[in-house]
KEBABA-241179 format. One record per residue: residue number from 0; x, y, z of N, C-alpha, C in turn; residue in one letter. Coordinates in steps of 0.001 Angstrom, whole numbers, plus 500000, padded with zeros to 6 digits. Atoms other than C-alpha are relative to their C-alpha. Layout:
! residues N
<r seq="NUM" n_xx="X" n_yy="Y" n_zz="Z" ca_xx="X" ca_yy="Y" ca_zz="Z" c_xx="X" c_yy="Y" c_zz="Z" type="A"/>
...
This chain:
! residues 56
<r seq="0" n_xx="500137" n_yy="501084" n_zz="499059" ca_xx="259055" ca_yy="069147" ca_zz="857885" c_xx="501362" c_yy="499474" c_zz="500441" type="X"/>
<r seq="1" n_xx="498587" n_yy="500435" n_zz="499706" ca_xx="263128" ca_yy="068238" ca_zz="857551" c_xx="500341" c_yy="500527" c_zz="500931" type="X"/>
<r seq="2" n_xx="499228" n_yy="498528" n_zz="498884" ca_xx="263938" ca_yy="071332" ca_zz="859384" c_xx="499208" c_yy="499707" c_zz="501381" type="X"/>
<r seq="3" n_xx="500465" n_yy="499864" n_zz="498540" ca_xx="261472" ca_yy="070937" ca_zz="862143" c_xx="500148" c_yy="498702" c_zz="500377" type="X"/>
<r seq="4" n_xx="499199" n_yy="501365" n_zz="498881" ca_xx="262822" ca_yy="067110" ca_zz="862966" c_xx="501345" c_yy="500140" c_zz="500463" type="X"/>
<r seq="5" n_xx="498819" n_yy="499515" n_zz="499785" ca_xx="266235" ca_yy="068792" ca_zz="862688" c_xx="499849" c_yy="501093" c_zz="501483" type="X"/>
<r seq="6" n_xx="499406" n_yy="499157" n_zz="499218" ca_xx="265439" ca_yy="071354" ca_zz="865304" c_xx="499701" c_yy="499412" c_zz="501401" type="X"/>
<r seq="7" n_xx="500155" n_yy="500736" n_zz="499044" ca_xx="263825" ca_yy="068911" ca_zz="867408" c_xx="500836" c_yy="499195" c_zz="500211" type="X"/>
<r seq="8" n_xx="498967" n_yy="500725" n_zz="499575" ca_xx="266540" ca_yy="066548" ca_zz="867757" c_xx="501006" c_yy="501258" c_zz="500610" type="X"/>
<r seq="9" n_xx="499427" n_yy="498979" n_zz="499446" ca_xx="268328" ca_yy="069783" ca_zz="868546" c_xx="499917" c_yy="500467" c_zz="501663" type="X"/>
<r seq="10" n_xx="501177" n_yy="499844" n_zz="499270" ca_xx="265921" ca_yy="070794" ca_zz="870926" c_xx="499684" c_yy="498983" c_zz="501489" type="X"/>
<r seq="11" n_xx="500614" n_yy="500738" n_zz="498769" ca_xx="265505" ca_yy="067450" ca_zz="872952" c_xx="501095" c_yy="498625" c_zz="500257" type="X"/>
<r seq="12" n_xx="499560" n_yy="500922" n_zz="500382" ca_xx="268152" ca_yy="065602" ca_zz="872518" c_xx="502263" c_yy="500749" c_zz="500804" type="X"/>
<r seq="13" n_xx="498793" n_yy="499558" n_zz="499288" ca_xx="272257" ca_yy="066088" ca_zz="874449" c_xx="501155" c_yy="499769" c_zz="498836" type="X"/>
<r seq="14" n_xx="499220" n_yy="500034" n_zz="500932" ca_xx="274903" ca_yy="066831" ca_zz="872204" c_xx="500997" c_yy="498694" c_zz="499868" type="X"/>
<r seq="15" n_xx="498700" n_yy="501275" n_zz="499629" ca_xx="277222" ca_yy="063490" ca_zz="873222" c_xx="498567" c_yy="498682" c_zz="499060" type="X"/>
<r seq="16" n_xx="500666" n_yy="501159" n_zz="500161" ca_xx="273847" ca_yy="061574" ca_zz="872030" c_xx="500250" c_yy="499582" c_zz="498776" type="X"/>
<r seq="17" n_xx="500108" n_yy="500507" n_zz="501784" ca_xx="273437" ca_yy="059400" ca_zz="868832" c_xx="498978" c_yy="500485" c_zz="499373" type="X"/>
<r seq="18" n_xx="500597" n_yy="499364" n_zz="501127" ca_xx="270734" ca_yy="061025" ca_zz="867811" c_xx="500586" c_yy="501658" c_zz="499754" type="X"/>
<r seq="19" n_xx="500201" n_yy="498500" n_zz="499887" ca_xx="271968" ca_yy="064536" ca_zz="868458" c_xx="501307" c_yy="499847" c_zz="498709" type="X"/>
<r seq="20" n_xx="499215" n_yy="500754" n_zz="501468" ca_xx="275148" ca_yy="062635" ca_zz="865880" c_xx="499434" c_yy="500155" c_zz="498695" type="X"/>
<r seq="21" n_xx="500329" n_yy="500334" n_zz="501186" ca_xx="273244" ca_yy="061827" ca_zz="863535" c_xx="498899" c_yy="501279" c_zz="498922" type="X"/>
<r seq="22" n_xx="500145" n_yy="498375" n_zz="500384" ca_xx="271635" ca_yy="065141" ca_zz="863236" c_xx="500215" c_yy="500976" c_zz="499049" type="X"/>
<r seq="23" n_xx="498390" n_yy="499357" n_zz="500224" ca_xx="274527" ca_yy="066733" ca_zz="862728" c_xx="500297" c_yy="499409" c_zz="498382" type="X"/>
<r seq="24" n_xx="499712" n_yy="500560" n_zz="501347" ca_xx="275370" ca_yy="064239" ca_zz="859898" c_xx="498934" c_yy="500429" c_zz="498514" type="X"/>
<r seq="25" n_xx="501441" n_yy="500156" n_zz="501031" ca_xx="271810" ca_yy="064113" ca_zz="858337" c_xx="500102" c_yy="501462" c_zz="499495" type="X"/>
<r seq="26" n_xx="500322" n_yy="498449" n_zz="500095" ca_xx="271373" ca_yy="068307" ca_zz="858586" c_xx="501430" c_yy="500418" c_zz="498791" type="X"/>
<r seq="27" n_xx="498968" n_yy="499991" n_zz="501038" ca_xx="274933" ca_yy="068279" ca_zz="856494" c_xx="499891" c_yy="499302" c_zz="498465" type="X"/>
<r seq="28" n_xx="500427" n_yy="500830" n_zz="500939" ca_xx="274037" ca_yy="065915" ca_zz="853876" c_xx="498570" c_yy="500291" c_zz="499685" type="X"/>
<r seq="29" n_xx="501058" n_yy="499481" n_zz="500335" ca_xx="270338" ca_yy="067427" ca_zz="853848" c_xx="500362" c_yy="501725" c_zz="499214" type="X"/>
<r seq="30" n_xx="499581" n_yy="498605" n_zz="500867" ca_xx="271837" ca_yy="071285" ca_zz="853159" c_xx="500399" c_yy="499816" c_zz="498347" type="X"/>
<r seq="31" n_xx="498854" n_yy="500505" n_zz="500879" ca_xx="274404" ca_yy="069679" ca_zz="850367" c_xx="498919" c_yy="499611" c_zz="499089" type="X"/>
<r seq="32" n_xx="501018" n_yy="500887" n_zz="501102" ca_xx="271463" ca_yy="067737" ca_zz="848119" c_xx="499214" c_yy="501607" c_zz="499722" type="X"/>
<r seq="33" n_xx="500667" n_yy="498802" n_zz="500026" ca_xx="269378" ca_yy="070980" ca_zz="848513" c_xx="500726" c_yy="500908" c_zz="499165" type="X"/>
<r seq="34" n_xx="499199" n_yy="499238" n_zz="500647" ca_xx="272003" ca_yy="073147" ca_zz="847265" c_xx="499902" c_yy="499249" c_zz="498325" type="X"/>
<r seq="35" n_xx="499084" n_yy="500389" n_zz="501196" ca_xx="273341" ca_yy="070699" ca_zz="844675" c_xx="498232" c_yy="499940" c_zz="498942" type="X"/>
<r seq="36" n_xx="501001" n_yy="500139" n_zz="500764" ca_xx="269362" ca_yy="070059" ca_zz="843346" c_xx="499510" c_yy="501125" c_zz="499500" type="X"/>
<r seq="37" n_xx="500720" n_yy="498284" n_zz="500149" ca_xx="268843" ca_yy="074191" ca_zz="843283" c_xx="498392" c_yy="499812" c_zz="500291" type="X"/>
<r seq="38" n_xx="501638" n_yy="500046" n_zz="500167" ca_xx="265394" ca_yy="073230" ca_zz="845018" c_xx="499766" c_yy="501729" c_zz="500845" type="X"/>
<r seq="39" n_xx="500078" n_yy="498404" n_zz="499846" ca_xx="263833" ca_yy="077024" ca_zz="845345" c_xx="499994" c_yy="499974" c_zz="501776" type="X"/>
<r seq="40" n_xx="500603" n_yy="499270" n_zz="498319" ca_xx="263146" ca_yy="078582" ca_zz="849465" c_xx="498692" c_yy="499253" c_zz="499609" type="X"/>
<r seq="41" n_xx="501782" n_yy="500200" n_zz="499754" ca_xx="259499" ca_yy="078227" ca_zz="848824" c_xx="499511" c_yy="498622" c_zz="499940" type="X"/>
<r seq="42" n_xx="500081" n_yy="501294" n_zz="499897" ca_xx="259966" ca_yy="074428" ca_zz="848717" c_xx="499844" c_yy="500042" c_zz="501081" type="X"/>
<r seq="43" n_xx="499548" n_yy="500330" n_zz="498371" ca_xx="261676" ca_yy="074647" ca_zz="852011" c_xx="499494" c_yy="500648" c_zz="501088" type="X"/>
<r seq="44" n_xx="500789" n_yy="499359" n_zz="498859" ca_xx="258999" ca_yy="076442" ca_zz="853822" c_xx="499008" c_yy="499086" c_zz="501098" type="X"/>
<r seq="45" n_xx="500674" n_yy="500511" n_zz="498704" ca_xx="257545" ca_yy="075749" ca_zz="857379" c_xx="498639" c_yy="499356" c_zz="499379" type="X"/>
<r seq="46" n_xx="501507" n_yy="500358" n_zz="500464" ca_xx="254494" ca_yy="073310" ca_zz="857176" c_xx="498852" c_yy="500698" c_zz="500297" type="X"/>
<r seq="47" n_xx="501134" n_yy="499450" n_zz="499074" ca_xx="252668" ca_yy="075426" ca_zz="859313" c_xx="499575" c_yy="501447" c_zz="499506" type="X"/>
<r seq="48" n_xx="500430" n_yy="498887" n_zz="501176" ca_xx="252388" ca_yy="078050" ca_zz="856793" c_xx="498760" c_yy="499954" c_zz="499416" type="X"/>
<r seq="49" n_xx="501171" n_yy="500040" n_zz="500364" ca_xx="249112" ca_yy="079153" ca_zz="855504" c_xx="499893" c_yy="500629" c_zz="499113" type="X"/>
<r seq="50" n_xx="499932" n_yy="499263" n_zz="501139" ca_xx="250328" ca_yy="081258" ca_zz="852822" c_xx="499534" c_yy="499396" c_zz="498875" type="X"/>
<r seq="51" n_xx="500927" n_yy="500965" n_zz="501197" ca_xx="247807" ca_yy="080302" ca_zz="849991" c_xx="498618" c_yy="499723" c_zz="500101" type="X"/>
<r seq="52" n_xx="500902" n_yy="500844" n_zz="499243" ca_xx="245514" ca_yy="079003" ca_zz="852133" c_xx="498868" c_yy="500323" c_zz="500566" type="X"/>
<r seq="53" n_xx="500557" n_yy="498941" n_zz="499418" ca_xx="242064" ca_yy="080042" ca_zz="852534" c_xx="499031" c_yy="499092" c_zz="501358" type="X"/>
<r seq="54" n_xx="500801" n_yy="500463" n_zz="498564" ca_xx="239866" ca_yy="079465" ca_zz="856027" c_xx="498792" c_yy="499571" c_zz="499486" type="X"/>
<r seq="55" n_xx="501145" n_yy="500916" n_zz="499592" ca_xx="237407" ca_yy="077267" ca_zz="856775" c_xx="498909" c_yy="500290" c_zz="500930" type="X"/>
């Protein structure tokens, strides 16, 4: 869900802006905690994943 507000501010947003700033900041300081916590990939997977998941 981090990643896909990250790519949307990316996405919709002009690089001179404050949010497209703060981005930038957040997406740096989001990698860095990630790393430093060793949380696995399979945390950091798309929500829209269904791997697991059976139909309805």
């Amino acid at each position: 869900d981090v990643r896909q507000i990250f790519h949307n501010c990316i996405e919709y947003n002009n690089r001179n802006s404050p949010e497209y700033k703060a981005y930038h900041r957040l997406s740096k300081f989001f990698d860095k905690r990630v790393k430093e916590l060793s949380l696995a990939e399979d945390v950091l997977t798309p929500a829209g994943s269904n791997k697991g998941r059976e139909s309805v």
